[in-house]
C-alpha positions, 0 to 999 in steps of 0.5 A: 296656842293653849295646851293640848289636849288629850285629842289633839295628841290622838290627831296628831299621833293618826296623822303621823302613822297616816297622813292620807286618812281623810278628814271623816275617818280621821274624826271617827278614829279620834271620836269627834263630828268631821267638822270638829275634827277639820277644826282641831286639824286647822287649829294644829296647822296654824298653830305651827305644830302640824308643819306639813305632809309627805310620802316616805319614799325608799330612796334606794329604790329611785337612786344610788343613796348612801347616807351619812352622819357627819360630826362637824367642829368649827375652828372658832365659836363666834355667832356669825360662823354658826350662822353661816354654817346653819345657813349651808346646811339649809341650802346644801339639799343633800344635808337632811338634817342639820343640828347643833349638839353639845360635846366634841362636835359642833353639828350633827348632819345627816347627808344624802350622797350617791357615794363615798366620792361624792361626801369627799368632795362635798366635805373638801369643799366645807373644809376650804369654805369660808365656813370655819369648818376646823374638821368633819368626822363621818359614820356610814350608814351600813343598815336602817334598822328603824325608819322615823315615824313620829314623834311620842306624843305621850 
């Protein structure tokens, strides 16, 4: 996809603050005709840059959440074990986010449980998997202060 332009961040910055608007109000917000704007909106998604559409949902309201930042370090470093970690954390559902950093660690998971039992066996089971986990390290989450809501497209 060539370069975006200044309306195709305009686009992409109403449809993360809501992704309901419908198509005529999206194109007035941004200046354009409703057939040019469905256009640039097609274009984003084919392009692999719009990856999907979603609720944000108080997950505290549904049921017992308690969510969890754990740090993960593997006992060795070779490519298959990073890709056996990866492939675990993308079938595991309570791991939300799953990411490879740099420093201590090897992973940063952002993990949804019920409760403080729960992230101890889920974490008992990875240590005595085959994954070469060497250790997991956890951070509770005591408050949200900010929620995710977009990226800055600036």
């Amino acid at each position: 996809m060539e370069a975006l332009d200044r309306l195709d961040r305009k686009i992409l910055a109403a449809l993360q603050a809501d992704g309901r608007i419908t198509n005529a109000a999206l194109a007035d917000a941004v200046a354009l005709s409703p057939s040019a704007c469905l256009a640039r909106v097609k274009r984003l998604e084919a392009a692999g840059i719009i990856t999907g559409y979603g609720a944000r949902v108080a997950v505290e309201r549904v049921r017992p959440a308690l969510v969890i930042y754990g740090e993960v370090t593997l006992k060795r470093h070779l490519p298959e074990d990073f890709r056996a970690l990866e492939g675990l954390f993308r079938h595991e559902p309570r791991v939300l986010e799953a990411s490879e950093i740099s420093g201590r660690s090897d992973y940063m998971v952002k993990v949804l449980v019920t409760d403080m039992a729960e992230w101890r066996d889920l974490t008992a089971g990875w240590t005595a998997g085959p994954w070469q986990m060497e250790r997991v390290t956890s951070q509770v989450v005591m408050h949200r202060t900010k929620e995710f809501e977009g990226w800055p497209l600036g």
